[in-house]
N, CA, C and O atoms as a GROMACS GRO file, in nm:
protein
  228
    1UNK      N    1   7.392  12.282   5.749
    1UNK     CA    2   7.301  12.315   5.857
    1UNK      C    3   7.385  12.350   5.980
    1UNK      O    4   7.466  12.268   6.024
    2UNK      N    5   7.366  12.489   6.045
    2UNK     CA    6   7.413  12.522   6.166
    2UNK      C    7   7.369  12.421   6.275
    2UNK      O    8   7.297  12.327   6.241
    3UNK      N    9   7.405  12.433   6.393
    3UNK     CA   10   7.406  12.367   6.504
    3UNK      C   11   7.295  12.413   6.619
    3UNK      O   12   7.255  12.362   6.724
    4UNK      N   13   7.259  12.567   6.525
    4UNK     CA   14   7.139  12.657   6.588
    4UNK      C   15   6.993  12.516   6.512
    4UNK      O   16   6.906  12.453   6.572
    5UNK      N   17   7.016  12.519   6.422
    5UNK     CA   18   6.876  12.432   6.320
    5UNK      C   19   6.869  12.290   6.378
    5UNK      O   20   6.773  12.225   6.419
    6UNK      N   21   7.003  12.259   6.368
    6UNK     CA   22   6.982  12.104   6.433
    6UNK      C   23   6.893  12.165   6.602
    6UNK      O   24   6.773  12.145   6.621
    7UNK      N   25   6.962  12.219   6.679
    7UNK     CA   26   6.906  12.255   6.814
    7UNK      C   27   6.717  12.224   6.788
    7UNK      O   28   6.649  12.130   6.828
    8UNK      N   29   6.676  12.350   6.702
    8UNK     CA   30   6.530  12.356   6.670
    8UNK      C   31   6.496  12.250   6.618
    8UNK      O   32   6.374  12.258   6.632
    9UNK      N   33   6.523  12.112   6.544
    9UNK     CA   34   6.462  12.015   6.504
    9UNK      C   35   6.430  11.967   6.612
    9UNK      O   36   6.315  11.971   6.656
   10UNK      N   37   6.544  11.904   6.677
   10UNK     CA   38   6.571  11.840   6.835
   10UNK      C   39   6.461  11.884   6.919
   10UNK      O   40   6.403  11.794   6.981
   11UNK      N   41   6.408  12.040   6.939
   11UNK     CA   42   6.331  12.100   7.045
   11UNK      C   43   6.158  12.045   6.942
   11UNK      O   44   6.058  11.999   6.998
   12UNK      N   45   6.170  12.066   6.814
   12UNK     CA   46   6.026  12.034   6.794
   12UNK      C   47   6.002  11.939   6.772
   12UNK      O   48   5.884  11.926   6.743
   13UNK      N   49   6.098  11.793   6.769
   13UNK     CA   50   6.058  11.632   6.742
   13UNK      C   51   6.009  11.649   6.883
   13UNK      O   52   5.891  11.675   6.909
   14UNK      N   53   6.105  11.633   6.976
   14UNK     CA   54   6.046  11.625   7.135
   14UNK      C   55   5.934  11.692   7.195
   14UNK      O   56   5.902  11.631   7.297
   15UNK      N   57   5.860  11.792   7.174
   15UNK     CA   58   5.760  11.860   7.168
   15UNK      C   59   5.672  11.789   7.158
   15UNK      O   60   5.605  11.720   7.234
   16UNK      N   61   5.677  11.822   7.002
   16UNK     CA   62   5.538  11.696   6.946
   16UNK      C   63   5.544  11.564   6.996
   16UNK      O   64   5.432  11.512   6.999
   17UNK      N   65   5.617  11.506   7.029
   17UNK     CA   66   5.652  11.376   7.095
   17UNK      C   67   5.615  11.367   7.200
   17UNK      O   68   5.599  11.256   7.251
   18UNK      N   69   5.589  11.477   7.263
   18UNK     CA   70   5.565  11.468   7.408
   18UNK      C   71   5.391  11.472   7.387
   18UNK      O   72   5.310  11.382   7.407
   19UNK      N   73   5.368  11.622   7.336
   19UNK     CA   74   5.244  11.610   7.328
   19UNK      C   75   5.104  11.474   7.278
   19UNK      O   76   4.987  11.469   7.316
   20UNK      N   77   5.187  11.374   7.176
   20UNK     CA   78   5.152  11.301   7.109
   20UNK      C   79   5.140  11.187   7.244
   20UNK      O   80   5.037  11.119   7.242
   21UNK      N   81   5.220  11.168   7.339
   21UNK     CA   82   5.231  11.114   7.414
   21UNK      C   83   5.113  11.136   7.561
   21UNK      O   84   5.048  11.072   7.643
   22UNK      N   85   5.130  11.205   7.540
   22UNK     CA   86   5.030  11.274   7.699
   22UNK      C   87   4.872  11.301   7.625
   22UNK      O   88   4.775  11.324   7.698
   23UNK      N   89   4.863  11.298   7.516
   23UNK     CA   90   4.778  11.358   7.491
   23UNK      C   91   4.676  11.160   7.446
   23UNK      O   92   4.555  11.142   7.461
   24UNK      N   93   4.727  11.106   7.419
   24UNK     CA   94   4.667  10.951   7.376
   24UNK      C   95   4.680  10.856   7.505
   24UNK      O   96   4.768  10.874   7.589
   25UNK      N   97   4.610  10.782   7.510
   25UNK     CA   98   4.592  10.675   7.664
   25UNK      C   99   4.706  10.568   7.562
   25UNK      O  100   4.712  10.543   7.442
   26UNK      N  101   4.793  10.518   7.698
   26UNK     CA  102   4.861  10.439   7.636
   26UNK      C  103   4.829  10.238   7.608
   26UNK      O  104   4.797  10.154   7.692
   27UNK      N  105   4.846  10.228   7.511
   27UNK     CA  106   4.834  10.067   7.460
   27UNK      C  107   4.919   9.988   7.504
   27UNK      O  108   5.039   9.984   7.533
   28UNK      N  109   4.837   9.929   7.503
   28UNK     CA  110   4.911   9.742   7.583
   28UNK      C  111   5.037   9.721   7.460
   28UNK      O  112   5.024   9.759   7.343
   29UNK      N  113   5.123   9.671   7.500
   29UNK     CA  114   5.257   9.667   7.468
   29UNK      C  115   5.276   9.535   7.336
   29UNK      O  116   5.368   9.528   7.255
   30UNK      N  117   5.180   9.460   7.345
   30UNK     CA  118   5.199   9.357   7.240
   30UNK      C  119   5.129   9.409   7.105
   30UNK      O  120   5.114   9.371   6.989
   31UNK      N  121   5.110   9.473   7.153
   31UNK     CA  122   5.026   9.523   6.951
   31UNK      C  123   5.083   9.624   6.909
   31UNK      O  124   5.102   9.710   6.995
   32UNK      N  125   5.132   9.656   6.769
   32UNK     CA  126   5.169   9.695   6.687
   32UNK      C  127   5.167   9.885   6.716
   32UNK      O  128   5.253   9.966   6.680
   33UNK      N  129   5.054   9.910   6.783
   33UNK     CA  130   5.072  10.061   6.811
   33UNK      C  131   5.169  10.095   6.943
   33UNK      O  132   5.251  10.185   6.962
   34UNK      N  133   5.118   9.973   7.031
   34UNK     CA  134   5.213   9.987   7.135
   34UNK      C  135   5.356   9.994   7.140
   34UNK      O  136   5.422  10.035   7.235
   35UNK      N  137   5.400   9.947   7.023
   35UNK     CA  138   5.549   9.954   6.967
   35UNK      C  139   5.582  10.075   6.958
   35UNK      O  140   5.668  10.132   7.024
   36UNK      N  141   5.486  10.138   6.838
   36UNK     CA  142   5.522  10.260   6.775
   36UNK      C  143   5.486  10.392   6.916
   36UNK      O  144   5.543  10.500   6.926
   37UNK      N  145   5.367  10.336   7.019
   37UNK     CA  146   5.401  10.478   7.144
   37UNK      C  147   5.481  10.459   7.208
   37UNK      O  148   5.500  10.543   7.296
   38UNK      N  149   5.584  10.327   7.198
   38UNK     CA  150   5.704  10.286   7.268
   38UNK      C  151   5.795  10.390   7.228
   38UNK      O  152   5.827  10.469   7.317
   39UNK      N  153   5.851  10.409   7.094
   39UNK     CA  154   5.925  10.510   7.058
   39UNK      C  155   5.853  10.622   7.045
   39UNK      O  156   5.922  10.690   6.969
   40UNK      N  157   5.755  10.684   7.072
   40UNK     CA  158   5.716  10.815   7.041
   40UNK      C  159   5.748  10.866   7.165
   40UNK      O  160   5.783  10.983   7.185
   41UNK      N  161   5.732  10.751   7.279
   41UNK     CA  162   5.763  10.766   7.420
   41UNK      C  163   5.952  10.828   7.452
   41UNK      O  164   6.002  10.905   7.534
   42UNK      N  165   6.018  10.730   7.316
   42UNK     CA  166   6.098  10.718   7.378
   42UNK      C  167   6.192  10.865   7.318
   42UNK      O  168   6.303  10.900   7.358
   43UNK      N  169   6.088  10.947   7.191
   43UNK     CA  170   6.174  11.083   7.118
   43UNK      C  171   6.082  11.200   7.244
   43UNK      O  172   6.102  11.321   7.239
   44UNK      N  173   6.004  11.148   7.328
   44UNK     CA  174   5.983  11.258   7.414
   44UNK      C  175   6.030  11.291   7.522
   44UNK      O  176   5.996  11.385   7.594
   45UNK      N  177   6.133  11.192   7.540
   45UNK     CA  178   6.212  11.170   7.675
   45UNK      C  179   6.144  11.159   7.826
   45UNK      O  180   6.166  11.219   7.931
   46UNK      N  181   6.023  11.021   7.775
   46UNK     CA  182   5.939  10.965   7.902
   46UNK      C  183   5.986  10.840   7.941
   46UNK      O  184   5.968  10.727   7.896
   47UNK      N  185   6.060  10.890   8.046
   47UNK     CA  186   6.174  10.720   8.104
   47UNK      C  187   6.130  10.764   8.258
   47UNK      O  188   6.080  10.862   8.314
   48UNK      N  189   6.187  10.610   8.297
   48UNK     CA  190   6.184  10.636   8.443
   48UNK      C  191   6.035  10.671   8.528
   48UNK      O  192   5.943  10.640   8.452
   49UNK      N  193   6.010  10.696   8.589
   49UNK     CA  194   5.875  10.742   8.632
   49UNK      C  195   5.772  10.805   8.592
   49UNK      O  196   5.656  10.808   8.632
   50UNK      N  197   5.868  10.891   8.448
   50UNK     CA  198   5.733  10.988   8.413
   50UNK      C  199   5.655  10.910   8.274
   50UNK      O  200   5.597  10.973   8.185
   51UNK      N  201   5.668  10.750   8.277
   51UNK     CA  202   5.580  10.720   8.216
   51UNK      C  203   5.470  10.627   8.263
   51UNK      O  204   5.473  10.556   8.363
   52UNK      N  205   5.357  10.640   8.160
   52UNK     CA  206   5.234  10.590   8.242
   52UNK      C  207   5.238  10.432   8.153
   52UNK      O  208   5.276  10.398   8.041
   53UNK      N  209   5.184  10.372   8.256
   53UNK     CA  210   5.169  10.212   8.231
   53UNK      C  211   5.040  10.192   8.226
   53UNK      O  212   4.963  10.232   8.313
   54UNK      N  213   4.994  10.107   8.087
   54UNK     CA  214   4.878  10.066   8.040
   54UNK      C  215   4.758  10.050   8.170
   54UNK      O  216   4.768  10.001   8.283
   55UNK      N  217   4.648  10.112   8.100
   55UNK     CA  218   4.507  10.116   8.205
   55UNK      C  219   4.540  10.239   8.301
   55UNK      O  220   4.438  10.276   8.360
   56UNK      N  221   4.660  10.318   8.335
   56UNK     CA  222   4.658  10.400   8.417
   56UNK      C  223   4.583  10.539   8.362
   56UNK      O  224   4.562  10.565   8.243
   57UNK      N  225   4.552  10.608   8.457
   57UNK     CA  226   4.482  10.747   8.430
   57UNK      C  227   4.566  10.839   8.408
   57UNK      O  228   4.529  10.954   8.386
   0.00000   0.00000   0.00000
């Protein structure tokens, strides 16, 4: 695999990751989904401010 293909995996995990992210209200952190939007959060590269904390709009 070129370094061009790896590039395009990289651009469409994070994509969908993002979208998957913005697009679902986020879960309280102790249950089992909240884990898993923990990392969906974390292949969309939502750190720092640009993520939303449970109950927010």
């Amino acid at each position: 695999m070129d370094i061009m293909g790896i590039i395009g995996y990289v651009t469409m995990i994070v994509t969908v990751a993002s979208l998957v992210a913005a697009s679902t209200p986020t879960p309280k952190d102790d249950v089992w989904i909240g884990k898993l939007y923990k990392f969906i959060d974390l292949l969309a590269i939502n750190v720092g401010k640009s993520k939303q904390k449970p109950g927010e709009s």
